[in-house]
VEXRO-361219 format. One record per residue (C-alpha): residue in one letter; x, y, z. Coordinates in steps of 0.2 Angstrom, whole numbers, plus 2048, in hexadecimal, padded with zeros to 3 digits. Example, Ala and Ser with C-alpha at 12.3 -4.5 7.8 and 13.67 -1.06 7.14 Angstrom:
2
pt rest->A x->83E y->7EA z->827
pt rest->S x->844 y->7FB z->824
//
This chain:
515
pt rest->X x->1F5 y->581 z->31F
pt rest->X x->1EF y->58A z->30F
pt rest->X x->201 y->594 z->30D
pt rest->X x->209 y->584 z->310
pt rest->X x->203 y->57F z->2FE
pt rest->X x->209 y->58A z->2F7
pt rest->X x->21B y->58C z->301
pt rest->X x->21D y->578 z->2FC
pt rest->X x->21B y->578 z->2E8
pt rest->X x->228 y->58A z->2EA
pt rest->X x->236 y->582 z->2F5
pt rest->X x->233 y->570 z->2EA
pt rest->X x->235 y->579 z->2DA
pt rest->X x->245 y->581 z->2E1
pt rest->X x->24D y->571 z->2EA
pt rest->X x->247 y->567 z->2D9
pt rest->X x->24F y->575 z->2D0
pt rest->X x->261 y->572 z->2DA
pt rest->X x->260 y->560 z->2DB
pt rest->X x->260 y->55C z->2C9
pt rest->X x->271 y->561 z->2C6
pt rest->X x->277 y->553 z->2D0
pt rest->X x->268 y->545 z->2CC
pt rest->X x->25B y->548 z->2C0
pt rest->X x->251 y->53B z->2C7
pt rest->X x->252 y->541 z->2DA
pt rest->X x->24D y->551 z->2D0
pt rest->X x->23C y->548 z->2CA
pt rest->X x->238 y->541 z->2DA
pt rest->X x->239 y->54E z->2E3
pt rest->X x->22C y->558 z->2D7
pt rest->X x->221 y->547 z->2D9
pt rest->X x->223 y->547 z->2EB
pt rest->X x->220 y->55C z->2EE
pt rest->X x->20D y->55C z->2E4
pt rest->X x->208 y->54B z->2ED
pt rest->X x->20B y->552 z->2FD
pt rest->X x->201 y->561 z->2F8
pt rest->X x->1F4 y->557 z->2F1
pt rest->X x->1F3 y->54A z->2FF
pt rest->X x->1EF y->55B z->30B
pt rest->X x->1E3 y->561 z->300
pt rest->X x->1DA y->550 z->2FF
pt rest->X x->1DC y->550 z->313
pt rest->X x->1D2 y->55F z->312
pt rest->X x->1C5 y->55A z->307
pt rest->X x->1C2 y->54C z->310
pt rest->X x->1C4 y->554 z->322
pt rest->X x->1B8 y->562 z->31D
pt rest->X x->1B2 y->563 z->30C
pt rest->X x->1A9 y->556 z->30D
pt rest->X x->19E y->55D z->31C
pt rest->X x->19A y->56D z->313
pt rest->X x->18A y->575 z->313
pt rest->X x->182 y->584 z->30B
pt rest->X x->189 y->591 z->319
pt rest->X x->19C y->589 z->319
pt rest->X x->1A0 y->594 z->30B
pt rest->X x->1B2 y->594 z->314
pt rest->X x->1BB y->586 z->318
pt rest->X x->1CC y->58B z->31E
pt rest->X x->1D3 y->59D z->31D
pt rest->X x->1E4 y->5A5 z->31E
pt rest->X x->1EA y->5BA z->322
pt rest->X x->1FD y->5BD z->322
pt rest->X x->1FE y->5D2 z->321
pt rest->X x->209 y->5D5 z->313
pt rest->X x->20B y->5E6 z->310
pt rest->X x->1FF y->5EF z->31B
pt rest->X x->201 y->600 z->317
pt rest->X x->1F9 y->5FC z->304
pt rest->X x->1EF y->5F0 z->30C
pt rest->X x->1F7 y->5DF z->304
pt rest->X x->1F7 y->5D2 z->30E
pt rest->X x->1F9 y->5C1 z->30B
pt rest->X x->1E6 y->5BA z->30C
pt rest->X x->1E5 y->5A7 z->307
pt rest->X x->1D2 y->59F z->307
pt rest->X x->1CC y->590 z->302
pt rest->X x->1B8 y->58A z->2FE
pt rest->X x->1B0 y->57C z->2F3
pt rest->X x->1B5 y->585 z->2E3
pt rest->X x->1C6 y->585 z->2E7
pt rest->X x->1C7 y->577 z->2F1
pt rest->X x->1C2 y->56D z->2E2
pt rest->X x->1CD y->578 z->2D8
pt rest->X x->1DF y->573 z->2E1
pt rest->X x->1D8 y->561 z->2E1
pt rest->X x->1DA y->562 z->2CE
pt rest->X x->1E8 y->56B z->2CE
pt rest->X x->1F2 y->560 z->2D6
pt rest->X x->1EE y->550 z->2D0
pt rest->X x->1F0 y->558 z->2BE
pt rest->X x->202 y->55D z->2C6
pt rest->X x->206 y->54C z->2CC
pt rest->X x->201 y->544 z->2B9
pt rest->X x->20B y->553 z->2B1
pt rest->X x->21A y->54E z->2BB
pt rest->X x->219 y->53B z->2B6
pt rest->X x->215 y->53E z->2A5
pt rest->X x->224 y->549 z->2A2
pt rest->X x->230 y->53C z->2AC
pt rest->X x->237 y->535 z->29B
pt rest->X x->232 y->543 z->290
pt rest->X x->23C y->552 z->297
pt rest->X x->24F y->54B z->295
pt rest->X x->258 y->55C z->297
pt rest->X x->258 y->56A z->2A3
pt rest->X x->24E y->560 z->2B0
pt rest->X x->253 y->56B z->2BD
pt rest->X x->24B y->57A z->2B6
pt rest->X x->23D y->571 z->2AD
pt rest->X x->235 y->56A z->2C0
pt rest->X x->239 y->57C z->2C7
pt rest->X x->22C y->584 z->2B9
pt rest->X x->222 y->575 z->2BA
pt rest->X x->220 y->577 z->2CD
pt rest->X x->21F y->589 z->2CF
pt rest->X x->210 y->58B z->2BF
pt rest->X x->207 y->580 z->2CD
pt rest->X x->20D y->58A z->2DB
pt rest->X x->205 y->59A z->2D1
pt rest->X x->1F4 y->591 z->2CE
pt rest->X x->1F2 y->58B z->2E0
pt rest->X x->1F6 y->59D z->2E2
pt rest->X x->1E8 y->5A3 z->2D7
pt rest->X x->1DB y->596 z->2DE
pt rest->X x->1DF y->59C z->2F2
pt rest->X x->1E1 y->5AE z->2F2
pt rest->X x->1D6 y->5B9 z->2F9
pt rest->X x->1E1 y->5C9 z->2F6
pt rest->X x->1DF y->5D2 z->2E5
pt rest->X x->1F2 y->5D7 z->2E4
pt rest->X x->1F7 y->5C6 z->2E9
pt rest->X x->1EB y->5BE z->2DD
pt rest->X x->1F4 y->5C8 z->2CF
pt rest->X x->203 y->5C5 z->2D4
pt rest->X x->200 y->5AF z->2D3
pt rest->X x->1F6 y->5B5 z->2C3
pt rest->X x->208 y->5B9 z->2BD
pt rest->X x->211 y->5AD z->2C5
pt rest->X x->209 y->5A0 z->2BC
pt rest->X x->20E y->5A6 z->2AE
pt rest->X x->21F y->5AA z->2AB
pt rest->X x->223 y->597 z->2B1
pt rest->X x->216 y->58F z->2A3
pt rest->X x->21F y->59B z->297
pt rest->X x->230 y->592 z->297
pt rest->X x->228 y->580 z->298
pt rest->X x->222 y->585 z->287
pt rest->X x->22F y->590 z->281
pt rest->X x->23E y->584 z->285
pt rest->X x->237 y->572 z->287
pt rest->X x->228 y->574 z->277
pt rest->X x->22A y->56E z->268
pt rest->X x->22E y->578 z->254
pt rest->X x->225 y->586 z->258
pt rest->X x->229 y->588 z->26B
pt rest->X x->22E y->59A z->26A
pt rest->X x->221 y->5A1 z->260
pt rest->X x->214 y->599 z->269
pt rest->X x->21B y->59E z->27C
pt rest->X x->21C y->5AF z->276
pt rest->X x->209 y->5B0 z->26F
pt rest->X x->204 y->5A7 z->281
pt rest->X x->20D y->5B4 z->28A
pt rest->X x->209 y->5C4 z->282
pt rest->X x->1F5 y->5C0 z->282
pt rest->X x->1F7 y->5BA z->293
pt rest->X x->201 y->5C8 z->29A
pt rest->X x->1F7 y->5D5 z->291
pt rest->X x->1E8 y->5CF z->298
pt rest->X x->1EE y->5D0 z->2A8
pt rest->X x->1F3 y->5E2 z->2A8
pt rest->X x->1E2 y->5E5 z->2A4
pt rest->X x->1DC y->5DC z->2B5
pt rest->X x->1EA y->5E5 z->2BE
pt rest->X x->1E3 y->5F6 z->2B9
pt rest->X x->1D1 y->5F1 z->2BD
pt rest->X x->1D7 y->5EB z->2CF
pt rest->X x->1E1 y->5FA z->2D1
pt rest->X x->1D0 y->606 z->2CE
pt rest->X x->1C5 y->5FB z->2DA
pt rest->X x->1D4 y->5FC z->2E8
pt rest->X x->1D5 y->610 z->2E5
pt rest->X x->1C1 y->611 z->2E5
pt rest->X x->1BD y->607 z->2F2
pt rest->X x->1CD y->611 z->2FE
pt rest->X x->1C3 y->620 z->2F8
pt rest->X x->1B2 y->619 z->2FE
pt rest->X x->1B8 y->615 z->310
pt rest->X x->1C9 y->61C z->313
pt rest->X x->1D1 y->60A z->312
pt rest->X x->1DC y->604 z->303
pt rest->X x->1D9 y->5F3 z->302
pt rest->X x->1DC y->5E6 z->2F6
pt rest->X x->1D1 y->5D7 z->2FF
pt rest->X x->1C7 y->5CF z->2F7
pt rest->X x->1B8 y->5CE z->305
pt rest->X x->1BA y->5E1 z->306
pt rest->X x->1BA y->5E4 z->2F5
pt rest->X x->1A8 y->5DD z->2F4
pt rest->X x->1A0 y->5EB z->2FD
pt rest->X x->1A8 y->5FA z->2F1
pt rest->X x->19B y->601 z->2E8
pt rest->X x->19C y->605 z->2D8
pt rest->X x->18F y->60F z->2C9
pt rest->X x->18C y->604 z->2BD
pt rest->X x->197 y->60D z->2B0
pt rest->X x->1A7 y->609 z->2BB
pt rest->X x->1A1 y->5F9 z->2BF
pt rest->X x->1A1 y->5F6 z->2AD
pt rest->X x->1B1 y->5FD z->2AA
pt rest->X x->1BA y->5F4 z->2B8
pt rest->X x->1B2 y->5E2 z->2B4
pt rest->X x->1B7 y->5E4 z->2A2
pt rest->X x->1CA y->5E2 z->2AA
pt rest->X x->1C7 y->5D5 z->2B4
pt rest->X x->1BD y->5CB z->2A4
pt rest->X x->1CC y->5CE z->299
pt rest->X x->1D9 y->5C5 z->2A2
pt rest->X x->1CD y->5B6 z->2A4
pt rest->X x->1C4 y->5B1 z->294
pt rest->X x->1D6 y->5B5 z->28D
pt rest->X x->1DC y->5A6 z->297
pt rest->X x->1CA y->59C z->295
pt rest->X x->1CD y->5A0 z->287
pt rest->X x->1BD y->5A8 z->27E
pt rest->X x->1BD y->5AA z->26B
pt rest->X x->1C3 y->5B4 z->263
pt rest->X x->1D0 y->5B4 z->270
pt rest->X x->1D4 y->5A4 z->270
pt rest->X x->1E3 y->5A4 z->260
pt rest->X x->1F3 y->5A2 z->26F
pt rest->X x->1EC y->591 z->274
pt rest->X x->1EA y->584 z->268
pt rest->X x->1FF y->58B z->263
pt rest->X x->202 y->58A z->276
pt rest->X x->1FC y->57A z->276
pt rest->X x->201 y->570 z->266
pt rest->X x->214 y->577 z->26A
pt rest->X x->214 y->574 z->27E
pt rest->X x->21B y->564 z->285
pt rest->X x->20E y->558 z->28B
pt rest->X x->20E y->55D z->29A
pt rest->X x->20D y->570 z->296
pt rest->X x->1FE y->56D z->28E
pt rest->X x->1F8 y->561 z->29C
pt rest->X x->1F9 y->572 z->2A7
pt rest->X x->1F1 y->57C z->29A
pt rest->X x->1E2 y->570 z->295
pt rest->X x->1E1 y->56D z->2A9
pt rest->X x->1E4 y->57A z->2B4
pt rest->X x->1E8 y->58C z->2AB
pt rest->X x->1DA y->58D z->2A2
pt rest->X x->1CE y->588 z->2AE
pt rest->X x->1D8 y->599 z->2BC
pt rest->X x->1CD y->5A3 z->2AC
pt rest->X x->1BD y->59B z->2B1
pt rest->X x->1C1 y->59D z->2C5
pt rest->X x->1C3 y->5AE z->2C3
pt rest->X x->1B4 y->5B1 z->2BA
pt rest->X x->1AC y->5A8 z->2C8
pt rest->X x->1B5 y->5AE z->2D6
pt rest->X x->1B7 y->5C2 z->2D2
pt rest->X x->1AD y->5C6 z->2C2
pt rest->X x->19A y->5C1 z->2C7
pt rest->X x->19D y->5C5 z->2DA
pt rest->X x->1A6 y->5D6 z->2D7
pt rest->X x->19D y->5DA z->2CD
pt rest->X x->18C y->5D4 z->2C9
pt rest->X x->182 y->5E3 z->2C2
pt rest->X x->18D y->5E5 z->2B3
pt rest->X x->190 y->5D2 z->2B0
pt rest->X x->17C y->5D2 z->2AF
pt rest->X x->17D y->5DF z->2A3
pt rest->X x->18A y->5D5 z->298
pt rest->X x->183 y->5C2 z->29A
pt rest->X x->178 y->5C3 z->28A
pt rest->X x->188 y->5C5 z->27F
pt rest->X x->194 y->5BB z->28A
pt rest->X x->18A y->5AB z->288
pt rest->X x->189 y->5B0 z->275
pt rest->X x->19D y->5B0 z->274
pt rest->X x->19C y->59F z->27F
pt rest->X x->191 y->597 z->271
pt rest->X x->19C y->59E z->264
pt rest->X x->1AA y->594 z->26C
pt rest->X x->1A1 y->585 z->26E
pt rest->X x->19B y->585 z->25A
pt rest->X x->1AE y->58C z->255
pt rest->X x->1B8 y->582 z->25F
pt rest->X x->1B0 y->572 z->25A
pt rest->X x->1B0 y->575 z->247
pt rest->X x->1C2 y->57A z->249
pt rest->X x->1C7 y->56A z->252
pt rest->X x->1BB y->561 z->245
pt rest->X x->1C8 y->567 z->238
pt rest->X x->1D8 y->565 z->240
pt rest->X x->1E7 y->556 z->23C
pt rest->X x->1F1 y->55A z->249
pt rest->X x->1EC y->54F z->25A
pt rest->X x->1F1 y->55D z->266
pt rest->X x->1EA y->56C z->25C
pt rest->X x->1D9 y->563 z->25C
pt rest->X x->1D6 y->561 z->26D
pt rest->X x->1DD y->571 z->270
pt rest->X x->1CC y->577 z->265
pt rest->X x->1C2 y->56E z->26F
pt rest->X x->1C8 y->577 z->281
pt rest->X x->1C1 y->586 z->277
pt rest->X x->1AF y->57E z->274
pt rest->X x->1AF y->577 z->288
pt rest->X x->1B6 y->589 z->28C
pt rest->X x->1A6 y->58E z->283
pt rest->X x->19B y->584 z->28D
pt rest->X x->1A2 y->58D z->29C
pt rest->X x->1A1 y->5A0 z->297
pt rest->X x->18C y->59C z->292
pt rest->X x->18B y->592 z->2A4
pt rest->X x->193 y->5A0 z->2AD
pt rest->X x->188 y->5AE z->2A6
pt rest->X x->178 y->5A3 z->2A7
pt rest->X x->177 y->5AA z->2BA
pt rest->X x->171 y->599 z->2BE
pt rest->X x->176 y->58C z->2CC
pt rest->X x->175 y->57E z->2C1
pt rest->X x->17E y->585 z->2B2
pt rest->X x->18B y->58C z->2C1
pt rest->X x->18C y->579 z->2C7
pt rest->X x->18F y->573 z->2B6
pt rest->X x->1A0 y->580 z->2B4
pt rest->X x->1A7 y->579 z->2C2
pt rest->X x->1A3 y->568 z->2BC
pt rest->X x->1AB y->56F z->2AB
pt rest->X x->1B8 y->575 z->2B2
pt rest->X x->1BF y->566 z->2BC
pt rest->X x->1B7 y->559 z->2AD
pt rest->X x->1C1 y->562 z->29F
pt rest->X x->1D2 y->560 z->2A8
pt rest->X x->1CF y->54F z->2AA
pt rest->X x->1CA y->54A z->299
pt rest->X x->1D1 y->556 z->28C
pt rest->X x->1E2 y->555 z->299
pt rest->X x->1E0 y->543 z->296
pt rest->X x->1E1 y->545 z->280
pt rest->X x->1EF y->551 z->281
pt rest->X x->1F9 y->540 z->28C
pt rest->X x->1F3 y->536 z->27E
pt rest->X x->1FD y->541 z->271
pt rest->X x->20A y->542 z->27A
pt rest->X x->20C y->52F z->27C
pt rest->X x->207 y->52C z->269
pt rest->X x->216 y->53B z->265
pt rest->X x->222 y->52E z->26F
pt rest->X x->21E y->521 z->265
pt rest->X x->21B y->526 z->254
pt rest->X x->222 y->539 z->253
pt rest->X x->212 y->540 z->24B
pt rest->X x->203 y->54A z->250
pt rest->X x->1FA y->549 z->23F
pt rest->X x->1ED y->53E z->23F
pt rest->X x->1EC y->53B z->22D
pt rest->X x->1F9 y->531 z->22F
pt rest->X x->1F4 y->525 z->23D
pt rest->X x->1E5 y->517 z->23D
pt rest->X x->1E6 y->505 z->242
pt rest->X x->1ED y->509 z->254
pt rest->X x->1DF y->4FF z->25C
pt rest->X x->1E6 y->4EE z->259
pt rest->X x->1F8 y->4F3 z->25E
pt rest->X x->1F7 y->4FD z->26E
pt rest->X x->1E3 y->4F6 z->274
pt rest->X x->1E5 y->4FE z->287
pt rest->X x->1E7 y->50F z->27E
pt rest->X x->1DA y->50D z->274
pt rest->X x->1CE y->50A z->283
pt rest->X x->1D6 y->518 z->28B
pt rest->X x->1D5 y->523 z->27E
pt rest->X x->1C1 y->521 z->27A
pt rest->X x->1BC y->522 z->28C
pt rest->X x->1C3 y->533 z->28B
pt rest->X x->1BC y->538 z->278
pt rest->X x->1AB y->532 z->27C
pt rest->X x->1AF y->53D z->28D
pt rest->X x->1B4 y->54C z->282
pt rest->X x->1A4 y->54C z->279
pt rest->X x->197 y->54A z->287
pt rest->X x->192 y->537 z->288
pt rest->X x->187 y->531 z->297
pt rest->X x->190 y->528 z->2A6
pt rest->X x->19F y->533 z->2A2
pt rest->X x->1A4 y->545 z->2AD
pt rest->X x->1A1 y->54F z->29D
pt rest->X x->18F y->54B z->29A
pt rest->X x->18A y->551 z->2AB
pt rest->X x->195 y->562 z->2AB
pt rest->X x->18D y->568 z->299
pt rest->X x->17B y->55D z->29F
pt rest->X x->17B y->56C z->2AB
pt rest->X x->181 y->57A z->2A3
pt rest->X x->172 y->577 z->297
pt rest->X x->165 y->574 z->2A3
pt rest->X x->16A y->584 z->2AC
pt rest->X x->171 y->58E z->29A
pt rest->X x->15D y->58A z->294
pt rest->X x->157 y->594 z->2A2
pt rest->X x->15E y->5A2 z->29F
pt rest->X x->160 y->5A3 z->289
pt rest->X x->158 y->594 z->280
pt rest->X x->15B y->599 z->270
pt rest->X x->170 y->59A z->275
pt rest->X x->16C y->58B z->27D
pt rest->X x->168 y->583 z->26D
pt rest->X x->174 y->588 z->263
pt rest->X x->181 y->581 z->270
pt rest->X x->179 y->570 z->26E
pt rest->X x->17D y->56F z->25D
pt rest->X x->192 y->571 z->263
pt rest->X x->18D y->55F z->26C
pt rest->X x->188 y->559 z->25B
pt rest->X x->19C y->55F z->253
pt rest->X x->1A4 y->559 z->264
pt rest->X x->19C y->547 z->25E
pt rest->X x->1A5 y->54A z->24B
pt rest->X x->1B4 y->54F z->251
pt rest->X x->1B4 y->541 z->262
pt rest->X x->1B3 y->532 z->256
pt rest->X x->1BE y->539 z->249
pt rest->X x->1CB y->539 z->257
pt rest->X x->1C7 y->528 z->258
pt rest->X x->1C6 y->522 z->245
pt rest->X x->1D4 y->52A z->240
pt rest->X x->1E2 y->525 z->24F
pt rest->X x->1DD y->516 z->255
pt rest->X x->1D0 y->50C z->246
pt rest->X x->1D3 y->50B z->234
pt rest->X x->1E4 y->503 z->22D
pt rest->X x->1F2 y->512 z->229
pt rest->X x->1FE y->50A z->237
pt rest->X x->1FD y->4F8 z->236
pt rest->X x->20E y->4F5 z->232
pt rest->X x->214 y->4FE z->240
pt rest->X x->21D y->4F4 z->252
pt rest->X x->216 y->500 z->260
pt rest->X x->217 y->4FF z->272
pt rest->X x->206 y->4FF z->27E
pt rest->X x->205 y->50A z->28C
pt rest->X x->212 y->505 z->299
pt rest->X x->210 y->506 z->2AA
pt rest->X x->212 y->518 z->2AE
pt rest->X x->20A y->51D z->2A0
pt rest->X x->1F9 y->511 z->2A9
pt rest->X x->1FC y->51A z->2B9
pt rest->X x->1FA y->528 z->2B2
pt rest->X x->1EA y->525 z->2A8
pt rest->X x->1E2 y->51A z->2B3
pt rest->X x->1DE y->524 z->2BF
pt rest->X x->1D7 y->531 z->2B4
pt rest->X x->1CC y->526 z->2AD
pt rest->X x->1C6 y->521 z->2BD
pt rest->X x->1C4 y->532 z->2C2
pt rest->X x->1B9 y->537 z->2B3
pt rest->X x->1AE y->528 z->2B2
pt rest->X x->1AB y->52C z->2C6
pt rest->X x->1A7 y->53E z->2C2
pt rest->X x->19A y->538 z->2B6
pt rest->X x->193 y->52B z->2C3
pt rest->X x->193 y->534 z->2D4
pt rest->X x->195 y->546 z->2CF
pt rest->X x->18C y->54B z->2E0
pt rest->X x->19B y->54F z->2EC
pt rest->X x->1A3 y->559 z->2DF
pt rest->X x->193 y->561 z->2DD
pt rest->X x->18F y->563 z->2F0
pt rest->X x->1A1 y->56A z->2F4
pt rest->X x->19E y->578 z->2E7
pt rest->X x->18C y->57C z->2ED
pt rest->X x->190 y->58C z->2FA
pt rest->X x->19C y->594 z->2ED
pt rest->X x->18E y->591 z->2DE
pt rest->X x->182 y->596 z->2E9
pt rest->X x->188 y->5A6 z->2EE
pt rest->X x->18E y->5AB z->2DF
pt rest->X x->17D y->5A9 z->2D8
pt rest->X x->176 y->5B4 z->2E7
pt rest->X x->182 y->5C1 z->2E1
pt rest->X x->17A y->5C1 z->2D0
pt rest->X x->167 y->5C0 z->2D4
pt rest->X x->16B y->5CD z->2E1
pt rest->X x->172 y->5D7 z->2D4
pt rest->X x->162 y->5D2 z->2C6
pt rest->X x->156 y->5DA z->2D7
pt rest->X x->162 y->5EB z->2D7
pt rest->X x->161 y->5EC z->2C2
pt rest->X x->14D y->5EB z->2C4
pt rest->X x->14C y->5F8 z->2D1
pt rest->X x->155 y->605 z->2C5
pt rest->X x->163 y->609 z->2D3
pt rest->X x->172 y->614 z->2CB
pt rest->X x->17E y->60D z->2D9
pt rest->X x->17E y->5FD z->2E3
pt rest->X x->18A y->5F1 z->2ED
pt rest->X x->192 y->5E5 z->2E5
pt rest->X x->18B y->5D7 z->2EE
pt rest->X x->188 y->5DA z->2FF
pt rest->X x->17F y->5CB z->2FE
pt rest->X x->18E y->5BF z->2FB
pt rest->X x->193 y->5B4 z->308
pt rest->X x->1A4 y->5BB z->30F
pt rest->X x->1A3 y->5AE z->321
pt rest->X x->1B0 y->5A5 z->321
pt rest->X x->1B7 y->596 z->32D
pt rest->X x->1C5 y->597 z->337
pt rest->X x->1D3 y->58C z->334
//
């Protein structure tokens, strides 16, 4: 079942891809029927499974195809809460991302589904594997795709700003590559068997110098694609020159394969050394919480705004991460899956305000209230989302991270609060500017049509239910949170005991079910 996910989005990209020289709209349903077929079998699964899930179901379904045996590759596919909830996203993004682009992409369909469908092939790739090599291998599949929907389908500056994603990305990665490559040749070292899975991986043990060392890859390639200030500079270009449904993926879905990995490989690795580094890996979360929402405060431009604010919600996960905390760790997941709603939700609004009046600058708007009223309800649901008011998903995603971050650093903690106070600026001026005051009153414009309400709807619905019932989100992450926080507190009892050499986490949970 898991590799059939996958196999789907690559053969629909492909067929899409073929079908559009004949009919370009055979080639759009096709890319809408391929990610609502994965999505209706990953909701299938949720429902069938994840919602039964208790603290020792860490694994729900798991999938071994050797690969290359003789390097020990194989092709290892596994899913639990985390990434359950993570393909849940991931594909209802990909189904908005497909309808939003219906009458925005107008040439080279074909080839523009094909990327589209194989960028979400590579994330449901990165959010299953269970084999370093291979998750290195989606790592780059994602990639190359998302560079062309930028590079050929962006806007002035589409060049520039596909390059600049892809050499930050890419060079990131190679440093993740290199660290995999020197916990495969230890661990062969260790016990005679080159390996590159992941559950195998977790017993090499490692002196804390190479732990380090070898983490210090891994954290690279994800607070690159987090992104983490100063790191950040590819993305708010990536995102002001992508199409909207570029950005969609990148607000939604890439960004948040950084926080996974962090997650998934950096705290359960290796614990010892991200111990040692979370007092100054919360400090750079707060710094991109404070930056990113002055920056956004001070931009014109619609999509470079809310592409400042991903960075301060970034921020909010790098200091839940390294709080070592369950509730902070609850409140990343909750951030992760939140913030690709809403912010992925802004990024459709500027896209459909681009339609109609062919600006981003937001100097120049005002008074769009009283013409297009649906969008402005729409539109303030998700800006009081983006900065955290009660009832909404946001509020209980940073509620959490606080409670736990507080634990841990109150005076980061703090100063991380005071971003909530800039997030409020920056919200209303969204709304003050665009859609109150008078700058457009002589203007004829269009409310949201019907596609355009199928496509918001449901997110608002969504994110107002996340900020409601938050509880089966919460509950289908619990075993992942949970033992990624035995790996750390097993890690803080090693650090006290003085030991030059531990196990990575001998503690974590590596039981799985059988599918």
């Amino acid at each position: 079942m898991l590799p059939l996910l996958i196999i789907i989005l690559l053969t629909g990209g492909i067929a899409a891809g073929i079908i559009a020289y004949w009919n370009q709209a055979a080639c759009r349903w096709l890319s809408l029927i391929t990610v609502v077929v994965d999505f209706a079998i990953i909701l299938f699964i949720w429902m069938e499974e994840g919602l039964s899930m208790t603290l020792t179901d860490s694994w729900l379904r798991d999938s071994h195809i050797p690969w290359i045996p003789s390097f020990g590759i194989a092709f290892h596919l596994a899913l639990d809460g985390l990434s359950l909830l993570m393909l849940v996203l991931t594909f209802f993004l990909g189904i908005l991302a497909v309808l939003i682009s219906w009458k925005e992409i107008q040439y080279r369909v074909g080839f523009f589904h094909f990327n589209l469908l194989w960028v979400l092939a590579g994330i449901t790739g990165v959010f299953l594997t269970m084999d370093l090599f291979l998750f290195y291998f989606f790592w780059e599949v994602m990639l190359i795709p998302m560079y062309f929907l930028i590079g050929i389908w962006g806007h002035e500056n589409k060049q520039y700003a596909a390059y600049k994603f892809f050499i930050f990305t890419q060079a990131s990665g190679l440093l993740m590559l290199l660290a995999i490559l020197g916990l495969y040749f230890i661990h062969g070292e260790q016990t005679g068997i080159y390996s590159f899975d992941y559950f195998a991986l977790l017993n090499t043990t490692l002196s804390p110098d190479t732990a380090r060392w070898l983490m210090l890859g891994f954290l690279a390639a994800f607070i690159v694609k987090l992104p983490v200030v100063p790191l950040h500079t590819w993305l708010p270009d990536a995102h002001t020159e992508a199409p909207t449904a570029g950005s969609l993926l990148l607000a939604g879905l890439l960004l948040k394969t950084g926080a996974y990995g962090l997650i998934r490989f950096v705290i359960p690795l290796f614990p010892s050394a991200a111990q040692s580094i979370a007092p100054w890996a919360m400090l750079l979360g707060v710094v991109g919480i404070l930056y990113g929402a002055i920056q956004a405060y001070s931009q014109t431009d619609f999509k470079r705004l809310v592409a400042y604010t991903s960075v301060s919600h970034m921020g909010f996960i790098m200091l839940g991460v390294f709080s070592f905390n369950e509730l902070a760790t609850q409140g990343v997941v909750m951030q992760m899956i939140t913030h690709g709603i809403s912010t992925g939700a802004l990024f459709i609004l500027a896209g459909i305000l681009y339609e109609r009046i062919h600006t981003r600058d937001i100097t120049q708007m005002g008074g769009l209230w009283s013409k297009v009223p649906f969008m402005g309800v729409i539109a303030m649901i998700f800006v009081m989302a983006s900065l955290g008011l009660p009832g909404l998903g946001n509020f209980v995603a940073e509620f959490l991270i606080l409670i736990g971050s507080w634990q841990a650093n109150q005076p980061l903690t703090i100063l991380a609060t005071a971003g909530l106070v800039v997030a409020t600026a920056y919200s209303l001026r969204i709304m003050q500017n665009v859609y109150l005051g008078s700058s457009m009153q002589g203007y004829i414009l269009n409310d949201l049509s019907l596609r355009e309400k199928l496509i918001l709807v449901p997110m608002c619905i969504v994110i107002i239910w996340l900020g409601l019932f938050p509880q089966q989100v919460i509950n289908t992450a619990r075993p992942t949170v949970a033992n990624t926080m035995h790996a750390g507190n097993h890690a803080t009892i090693h650090q006290k005991q003085d030991r030059e050499e531990v196990p990575n986490t001998s503690a974590f949970n590596t039981e799985r079910r059988e599918p």
